[in-house]
C-alpha positions in Angstrom: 62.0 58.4 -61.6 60.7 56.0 -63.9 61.2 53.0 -61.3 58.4 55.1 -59.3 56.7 55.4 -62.0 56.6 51.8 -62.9 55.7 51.0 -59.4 52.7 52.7 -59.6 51.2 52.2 -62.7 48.0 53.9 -63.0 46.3 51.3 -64.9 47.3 48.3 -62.2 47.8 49.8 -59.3 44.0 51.0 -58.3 43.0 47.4 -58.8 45.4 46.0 -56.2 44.3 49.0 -54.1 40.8 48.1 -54.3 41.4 43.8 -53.4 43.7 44.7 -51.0 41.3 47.1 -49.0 38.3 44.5 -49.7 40.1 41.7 -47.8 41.1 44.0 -45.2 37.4 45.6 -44.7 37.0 41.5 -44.7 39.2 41.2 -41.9 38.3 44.2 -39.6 34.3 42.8 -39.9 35.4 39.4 -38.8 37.2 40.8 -35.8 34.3 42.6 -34.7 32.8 39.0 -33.9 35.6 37.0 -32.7 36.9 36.5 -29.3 39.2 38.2 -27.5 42.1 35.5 -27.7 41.4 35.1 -31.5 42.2 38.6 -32.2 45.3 37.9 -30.5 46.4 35.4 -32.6 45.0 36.6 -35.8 47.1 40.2 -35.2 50.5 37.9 -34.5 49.7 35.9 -37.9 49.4 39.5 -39.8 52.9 40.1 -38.5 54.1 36.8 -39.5 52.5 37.1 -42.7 54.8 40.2 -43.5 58.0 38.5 -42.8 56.5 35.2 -44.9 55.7 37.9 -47.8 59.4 39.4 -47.9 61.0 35.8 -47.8 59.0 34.8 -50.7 60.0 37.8 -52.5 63.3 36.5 -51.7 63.8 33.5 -52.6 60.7 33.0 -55.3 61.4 36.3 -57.1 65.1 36.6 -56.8 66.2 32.7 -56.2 68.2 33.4 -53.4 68.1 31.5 -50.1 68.0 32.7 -46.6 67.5 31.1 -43.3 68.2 34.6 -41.6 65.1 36.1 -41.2 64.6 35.6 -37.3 67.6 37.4 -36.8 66.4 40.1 -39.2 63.2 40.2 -37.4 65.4 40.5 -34.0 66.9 43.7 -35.5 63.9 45.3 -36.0 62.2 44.3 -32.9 65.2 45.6 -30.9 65.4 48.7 -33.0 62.0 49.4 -32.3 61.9 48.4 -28.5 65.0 50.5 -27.7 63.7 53.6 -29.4 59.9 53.0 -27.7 61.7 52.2 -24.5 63.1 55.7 -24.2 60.5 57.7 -26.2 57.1 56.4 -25.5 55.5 59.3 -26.7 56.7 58.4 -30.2 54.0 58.0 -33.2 53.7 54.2 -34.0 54.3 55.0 -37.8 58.1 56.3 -37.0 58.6 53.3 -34.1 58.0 50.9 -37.2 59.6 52.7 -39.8 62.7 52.5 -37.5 62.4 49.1 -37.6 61.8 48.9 -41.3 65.2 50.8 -41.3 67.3 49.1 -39.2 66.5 45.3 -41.0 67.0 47.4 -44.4 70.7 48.1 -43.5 70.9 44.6 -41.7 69.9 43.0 -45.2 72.6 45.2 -46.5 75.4 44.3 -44.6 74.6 40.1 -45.1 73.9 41.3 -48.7 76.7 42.2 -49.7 79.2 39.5 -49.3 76.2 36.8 -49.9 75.9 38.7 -53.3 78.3 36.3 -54.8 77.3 33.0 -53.0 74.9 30.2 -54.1 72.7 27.2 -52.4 74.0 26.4 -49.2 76.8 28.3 -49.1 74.2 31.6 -48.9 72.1 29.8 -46.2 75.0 28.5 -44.0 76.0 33.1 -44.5 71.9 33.7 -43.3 72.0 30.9 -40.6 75.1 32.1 -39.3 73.7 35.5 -39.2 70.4 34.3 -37.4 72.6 32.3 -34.6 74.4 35.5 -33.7 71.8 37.7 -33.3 70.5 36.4 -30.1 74.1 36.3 -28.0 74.9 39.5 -29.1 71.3 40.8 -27.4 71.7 38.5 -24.9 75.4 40.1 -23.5 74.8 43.9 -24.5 72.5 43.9 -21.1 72.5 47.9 -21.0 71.0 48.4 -24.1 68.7 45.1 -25.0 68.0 43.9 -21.3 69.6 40.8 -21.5 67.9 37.8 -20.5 64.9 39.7 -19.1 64.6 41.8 -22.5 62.8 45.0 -22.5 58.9 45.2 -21.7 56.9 48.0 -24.1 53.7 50.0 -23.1 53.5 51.6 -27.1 50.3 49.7 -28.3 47.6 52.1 -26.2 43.8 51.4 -27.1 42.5 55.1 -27.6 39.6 56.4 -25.9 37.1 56.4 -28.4 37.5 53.1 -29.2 37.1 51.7 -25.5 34.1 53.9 -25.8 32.5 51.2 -28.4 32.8 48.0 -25.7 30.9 47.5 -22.9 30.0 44.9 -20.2 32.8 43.5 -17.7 35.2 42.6 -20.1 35.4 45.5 -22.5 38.7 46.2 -21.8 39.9 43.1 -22.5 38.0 43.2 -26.2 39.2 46.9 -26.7 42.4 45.9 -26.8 42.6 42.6 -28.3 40.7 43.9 -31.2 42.5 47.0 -31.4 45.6 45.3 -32.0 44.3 42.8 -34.3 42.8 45.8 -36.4 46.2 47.7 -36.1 48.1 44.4 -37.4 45.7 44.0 -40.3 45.8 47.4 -41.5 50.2 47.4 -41.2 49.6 44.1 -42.9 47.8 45.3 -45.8 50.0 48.5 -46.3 53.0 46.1 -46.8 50.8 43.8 -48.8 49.7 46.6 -51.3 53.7 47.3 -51.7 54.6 44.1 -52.4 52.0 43.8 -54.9 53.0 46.7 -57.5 56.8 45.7 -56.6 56.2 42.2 -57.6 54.5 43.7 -61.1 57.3 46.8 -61.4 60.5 46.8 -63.2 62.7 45.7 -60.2 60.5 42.6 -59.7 61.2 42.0 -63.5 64.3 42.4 -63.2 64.4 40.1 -60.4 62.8 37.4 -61.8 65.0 37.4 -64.8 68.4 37.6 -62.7 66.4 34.5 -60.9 65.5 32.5 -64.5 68.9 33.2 -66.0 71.6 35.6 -64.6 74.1 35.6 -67.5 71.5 36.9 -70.6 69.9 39.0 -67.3 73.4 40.6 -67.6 73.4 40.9 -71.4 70.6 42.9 -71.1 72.1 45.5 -69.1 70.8 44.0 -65.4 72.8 44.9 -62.4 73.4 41.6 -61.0 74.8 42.8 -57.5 72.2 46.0 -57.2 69.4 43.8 -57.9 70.8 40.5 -55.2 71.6 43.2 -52.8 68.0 45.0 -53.4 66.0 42.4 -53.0 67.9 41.0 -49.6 67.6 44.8 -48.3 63.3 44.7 -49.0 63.2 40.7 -47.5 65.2 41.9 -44.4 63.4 45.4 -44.3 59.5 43.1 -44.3 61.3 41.1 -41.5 62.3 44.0 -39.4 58.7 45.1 -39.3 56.9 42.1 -38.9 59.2 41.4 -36.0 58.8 44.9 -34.7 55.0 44.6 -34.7 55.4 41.3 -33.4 57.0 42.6 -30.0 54.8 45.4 -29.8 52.0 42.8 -29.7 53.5 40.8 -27.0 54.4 44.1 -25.5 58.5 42.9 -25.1 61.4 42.2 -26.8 63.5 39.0 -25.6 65.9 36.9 -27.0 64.3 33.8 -26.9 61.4 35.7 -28.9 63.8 34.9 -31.9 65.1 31.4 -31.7 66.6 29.6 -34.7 64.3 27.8 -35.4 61.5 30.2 -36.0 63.6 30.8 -39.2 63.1 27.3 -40.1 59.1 27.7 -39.6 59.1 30.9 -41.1 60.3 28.7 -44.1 58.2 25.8 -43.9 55.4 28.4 -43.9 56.4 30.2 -46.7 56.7 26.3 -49.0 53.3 25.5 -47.5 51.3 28.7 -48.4 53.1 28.9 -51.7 56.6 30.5 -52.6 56.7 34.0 -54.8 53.0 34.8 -53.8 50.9 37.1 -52.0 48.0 34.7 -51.0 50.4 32.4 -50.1 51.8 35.1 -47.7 48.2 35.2 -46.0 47.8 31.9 -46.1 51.4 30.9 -44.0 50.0 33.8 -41.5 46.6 31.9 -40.5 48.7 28.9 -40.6 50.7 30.3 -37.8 47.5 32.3 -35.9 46.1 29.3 -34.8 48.7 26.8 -34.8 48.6 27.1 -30.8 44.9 26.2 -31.0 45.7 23.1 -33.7 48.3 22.4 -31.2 46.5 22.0 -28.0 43.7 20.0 -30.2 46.1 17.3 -31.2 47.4 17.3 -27.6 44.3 16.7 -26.0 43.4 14.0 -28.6 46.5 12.0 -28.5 46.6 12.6 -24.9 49.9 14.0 -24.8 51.1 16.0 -21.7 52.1 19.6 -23.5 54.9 19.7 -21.1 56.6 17.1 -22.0 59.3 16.7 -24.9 57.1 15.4 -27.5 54.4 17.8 -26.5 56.4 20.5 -26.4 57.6 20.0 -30.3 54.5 19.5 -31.2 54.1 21.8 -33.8 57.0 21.5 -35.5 55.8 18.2 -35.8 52.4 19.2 -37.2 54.4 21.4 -39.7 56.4 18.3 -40.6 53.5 16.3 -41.5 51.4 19.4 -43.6 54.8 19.8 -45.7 54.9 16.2 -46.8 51.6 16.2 -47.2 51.8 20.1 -49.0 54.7 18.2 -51.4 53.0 15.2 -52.2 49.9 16.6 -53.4 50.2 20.4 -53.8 53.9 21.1 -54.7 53.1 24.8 -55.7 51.6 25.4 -52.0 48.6 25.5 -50.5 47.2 28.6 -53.5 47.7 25.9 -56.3 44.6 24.3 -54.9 42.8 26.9 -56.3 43.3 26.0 -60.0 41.8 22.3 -59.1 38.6 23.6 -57.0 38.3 25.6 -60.1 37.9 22.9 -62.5 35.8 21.2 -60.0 33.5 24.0 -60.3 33.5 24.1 -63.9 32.6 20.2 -64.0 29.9 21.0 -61.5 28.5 23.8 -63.0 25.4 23.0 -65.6 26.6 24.0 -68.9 23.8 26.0 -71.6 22.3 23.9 -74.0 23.4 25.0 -77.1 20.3 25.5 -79.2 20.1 23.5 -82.3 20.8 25.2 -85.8 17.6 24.4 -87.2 15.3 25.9 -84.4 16.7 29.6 -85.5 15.5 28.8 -88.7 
């Protein structure tokens, strides 16, 4: 028991409590004044933003590389759209805990061969993995659907909170807000366990394997526990953020979960800042209103969004804010924080030191 007990620490872990709920109070007040499609894309970046946390804890905690997380989030969306396909009535806590389940083991089985791989021999393992995923649901038609995937009803706006809207599209607000509020409040669950895991003895442990594996192992360190622990909680965070994904878009299809989603899932991740939280949130908003960036730059450059170079648009956008994130923020987009910092520091009027023989 003492890794529980060093997971919640009594003295730490009542502050992250307390910032965590704060930015989600923040959060649930904003979407009380946004617009119905803004809700919808905020709740898919809180999704996002828990498969973008368990990658960094991935590959900035425990060094390891992985270009597998669409197909993790595949397994988790299926495991939770083939269990709420059948049994509709189920609580949303189990549906996602399914989910969180089913990438768990997922993680487990890439884990351990990919244990004892480095650089791009682990990514080519995780690519591979990610490549597969969406054949094998594409040709087991009597369990995933196929082509035509499986369509979910689970997300149901209750009655009392209908009751709050009004006018001729309250409907349509119930339920884009209740989903957004529902995302942010999964999101800030899996944010609060990220947090003490980072600061416990595992995510010492995992930053030390990560530093230097040999004296890690000199100092008693279970090197393929702790590789094969930390691709079980990236995989698990990708299972539910994929799982809460399709339950927002209210389907699961193979397309959902391309190949290169694992590719932006990445760029995110180096853009918001690797091995952080606010980074995490950061990649998420990114990705909420990339669609809206997108059809901005569209409409300025006049480019038809059907066509090919409309229709890659945002990969391109994501190309250019990397270089850009790289040339003058290599830490991410949270190191520009420490410079705003000292900006304020310049800006703010300093006390006049009063002069030793005035106290006389």
């Amino acid at each position: 028991m003492d890794w529980w007990r060093s997971f919640f620490r009594q003295e730490s872990t009542h502050s992250r409590l307390i910032g965590v709920t704060a930015l989600a109070a923040l959060t649930l007040a904003i979407t009380f004044v946004l617009p119905p499609v803004a809700n919808s894309e905020l709740a898919g970046g809180a999704a996002i933003a828990i498969v973008i946390l368990g990658l960094s804890w991935l590959i900035g905690w425990s060094g390891q590389i992985s270009l597998g997380n669409s197909g993790f989030m595949a397994v988790g969306a299926y495991a939770a759209g083939i269990w709420a396909h059948h049994h509709n009535t189920t609580p949303l806590v189990f549906t996602l805990a399914l989910a969180i389940v089913a990438g768990g083991l997922s993680g487990l089985i890439i884990a351990i061969p990919s244990t004892r791989l480095r650089g791009p021999y682990l990514a080519g393992l995780t690519l591979a993995f990610a490549a597969a995923v969406t054949p094998i649901a594409q040709n087991f038609t009597s369990v995933t659907g196929g082509e035509g995937g499986i369509f979910l009803n689970s997300l149901v706006t209750p009655s009392w909170f209908g009751h709050l809207f009004s006018g001729a599209n309250a409907v349509i607000n119930a339920n884009a807000q209740w989903t957004a509020d529902l995302a942010v409040v999964v999101a800030a669950v899996s944010f609060f366990f990220m947090a003490n895991l980072f600061h416990s003895r595992t995510g010492r442990a995992m930053r030390l394997v990560r530093d230097n594996d040999v004296a890690a192992e000199l100092m008693g360190v279970d090197l393929l526990r702790t590789r094969s622990s930390a691709f079980m909680i990236a995989a698990a965070y990708a299972g539910l953020g994929g799982a809460l994904y399709s339950l927002l878009e209210a389907s699961v299809r193979p397309e959902t979960f391309p190949l290169t989603l694992s590719i932006t899932l990445l760029t995110l991740m180096v853009l918001g800042g690797i091995g952080t939280l606010s980074g995490a949130v950061i990649g998420g908003i990114i990705y909420s209103f990339s669609a809206d960036l997108v059809a901005h730059v569209n409409s300025l450059t006049g480019v038809n969004p059907t066509s090919n170079l409309g229709a890659n648009m945002q990969g391109i956008i994501f190309g250019v804010l990397l270089i850009l994130t790289m040339m003058f923020a290599p830490r991410g987009l949270v190191s520009l924080r420490t410079p705003i910092q000292k900006l304020f520091r310049i800006l703010r009027p300093r006390r006049q030191t009063p002069d030793l023989g005035e106290l006389h």
